[in-house]
C-alpha positions in Angstrom: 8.3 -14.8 35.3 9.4 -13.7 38.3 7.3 -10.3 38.6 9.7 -7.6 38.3 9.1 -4.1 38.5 8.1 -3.1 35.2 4.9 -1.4 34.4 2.0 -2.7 34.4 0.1 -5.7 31.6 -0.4 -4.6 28.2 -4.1 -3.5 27.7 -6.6 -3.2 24.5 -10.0 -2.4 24.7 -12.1 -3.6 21.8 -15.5 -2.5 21.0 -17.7 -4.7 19.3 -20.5 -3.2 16.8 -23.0 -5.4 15.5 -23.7 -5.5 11.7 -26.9 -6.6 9.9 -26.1 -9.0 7.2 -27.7 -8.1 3.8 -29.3 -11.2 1.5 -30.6 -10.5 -1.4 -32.9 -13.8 -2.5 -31.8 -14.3 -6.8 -34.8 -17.0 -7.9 -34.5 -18.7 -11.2 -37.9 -18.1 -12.4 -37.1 -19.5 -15.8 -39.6 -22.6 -17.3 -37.7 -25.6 -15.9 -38.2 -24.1 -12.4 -41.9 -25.0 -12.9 -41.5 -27.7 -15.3 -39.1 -29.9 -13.2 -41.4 -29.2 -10.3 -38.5 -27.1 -8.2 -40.8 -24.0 -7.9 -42.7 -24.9 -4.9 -40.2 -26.7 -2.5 -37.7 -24.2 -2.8 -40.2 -21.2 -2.7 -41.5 -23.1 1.0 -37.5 -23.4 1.9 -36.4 -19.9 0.9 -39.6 -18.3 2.6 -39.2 -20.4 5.9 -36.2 -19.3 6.5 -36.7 -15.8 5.8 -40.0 -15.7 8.1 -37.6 -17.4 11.0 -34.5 -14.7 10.6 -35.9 -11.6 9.1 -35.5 -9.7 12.5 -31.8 -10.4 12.3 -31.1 -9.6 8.5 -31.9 -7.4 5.8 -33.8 -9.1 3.0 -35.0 -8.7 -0.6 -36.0 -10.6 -3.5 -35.7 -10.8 -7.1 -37.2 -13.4 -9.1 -36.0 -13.1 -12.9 -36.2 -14.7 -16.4 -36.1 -13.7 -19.7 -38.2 -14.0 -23.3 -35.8 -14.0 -26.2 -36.8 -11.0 -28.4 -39.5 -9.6 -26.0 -37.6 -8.4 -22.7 -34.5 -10.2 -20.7 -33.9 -10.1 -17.8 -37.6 -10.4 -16.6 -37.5 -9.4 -12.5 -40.2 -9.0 -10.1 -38.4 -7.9 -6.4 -38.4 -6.2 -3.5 -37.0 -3.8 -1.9 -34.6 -4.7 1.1 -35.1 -4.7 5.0 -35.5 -6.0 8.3 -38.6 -7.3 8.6 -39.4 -7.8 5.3 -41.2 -11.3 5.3 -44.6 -10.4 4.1 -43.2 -8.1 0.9 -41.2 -11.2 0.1 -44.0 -13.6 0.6 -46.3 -11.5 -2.0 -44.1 -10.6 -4.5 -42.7 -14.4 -4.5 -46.5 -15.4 -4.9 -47.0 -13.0 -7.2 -44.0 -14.7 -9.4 -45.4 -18.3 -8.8 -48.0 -18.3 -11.8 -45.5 -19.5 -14.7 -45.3 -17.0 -18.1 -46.3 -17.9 -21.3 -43.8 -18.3 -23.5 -40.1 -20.3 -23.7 -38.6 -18.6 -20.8 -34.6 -17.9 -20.6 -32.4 -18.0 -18.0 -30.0 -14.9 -18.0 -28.4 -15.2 -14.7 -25.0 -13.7 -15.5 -26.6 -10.1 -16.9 -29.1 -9.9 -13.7 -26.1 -10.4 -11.1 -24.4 -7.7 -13.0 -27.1 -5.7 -14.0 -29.9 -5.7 -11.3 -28.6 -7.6 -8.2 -25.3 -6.0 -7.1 -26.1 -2.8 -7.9 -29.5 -3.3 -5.3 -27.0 -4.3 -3.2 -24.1 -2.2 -2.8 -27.1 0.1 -2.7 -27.7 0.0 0.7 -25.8 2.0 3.1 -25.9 -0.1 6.2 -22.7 -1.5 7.2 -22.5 -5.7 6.9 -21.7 -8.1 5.0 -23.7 -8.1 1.3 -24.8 -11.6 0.2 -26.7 -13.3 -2.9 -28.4 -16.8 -2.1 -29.1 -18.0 -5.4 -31.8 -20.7 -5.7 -32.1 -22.2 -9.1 -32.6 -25.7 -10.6 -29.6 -25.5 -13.6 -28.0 -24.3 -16.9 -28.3 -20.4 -17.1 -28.3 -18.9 -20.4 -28.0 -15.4 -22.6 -31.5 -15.1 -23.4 -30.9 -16.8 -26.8 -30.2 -20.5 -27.6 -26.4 -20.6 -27.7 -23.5 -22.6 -26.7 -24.1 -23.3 -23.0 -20.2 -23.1 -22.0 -20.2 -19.4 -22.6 -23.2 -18.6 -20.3 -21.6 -20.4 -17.5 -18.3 -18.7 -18.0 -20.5 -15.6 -17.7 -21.7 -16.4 -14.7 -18.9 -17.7 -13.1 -17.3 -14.2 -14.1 -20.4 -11.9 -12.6 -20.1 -14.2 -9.1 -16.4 -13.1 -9.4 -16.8 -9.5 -10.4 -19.7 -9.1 -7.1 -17.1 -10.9 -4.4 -14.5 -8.3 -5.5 -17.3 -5.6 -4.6 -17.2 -7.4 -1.4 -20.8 -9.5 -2.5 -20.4 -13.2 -1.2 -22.9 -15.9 -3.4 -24.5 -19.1 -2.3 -26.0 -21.1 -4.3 
């Protein structure tokens, strides 16, 4: 308008604060990953990208399978931090040699079981993420209708974003 002689403008101050993201790394460990030969590129991928962002969010890893019978899930991981490239670089080494044994793929019990309970964990305010690098069909740790097992997962990814936990996969 026409100026006027009201007050003055409106004013808001706004203070940023920056957050550190938290990731934790899920890795199918199960036999395909090795058989199928998806173990090594995506190790290489996941890694790289760690190495080139650690210093700008919070990491951790846990690989996991399963032996029907014996012990399910099967995890080898971290813990989580800034920084944490070399931690993640030996323990995802350390999971490279593939078990004996038919291995399982029980993705839907370690997101609810091991994985959002690491994160939600950690006290540090930022978004809480799962990248989940896999090559296919998760299972229960038996052989079994592989429609349920999906519907499992589907329902842990759900169950972790309504505890704030986004997933990529």
């Amino acid at each position: 308008g026409s100026g006027g002689s009201g007050g003055g403008c409106q004013q808001l101050d706004i203070v940023f604060e920056a957050q550190t993201p938290t990731v934790v790394l899920l890795v199918d460990r199960s036999g395909s990953m090795f058989d199928n030969g998806s173990w090594e590129p995506l190790k290489t991928a996941a890694l790289n990208v760690v190495q080139n962002t650690q210093d700008k969010i919070r990491y951790g890893l846990l690989t996991f399978t399963g032996i029907a019978g014996v012990e399910c899930p099967l995890t080898t991981e971290t813990g989580i931090g800034l920084d944490n490239y070399a931690a993640i670089q030996t323990a995802y080494e350390a999971a490279s040699v593939k078990p004996g044994s038919k291995l399982e793929t029980p993705t839907a019990m370690t997101i609810t079981d091991k994985v959002v309970p690491k994160l939600l964990g950690v006290a540090e305010a930022g978004a809480k993420y799962i990248v989940f690098v896999t090559d296919g069909e998760p299972d229960r740790c038996v052989d079994g209708t592989p429609e349920c097992a999906r519907d499992d997962v589907v329902a842990a990814v759900q169950a972790a974003q309504a505890q704030g936990i986004t997933t990529f996969v």
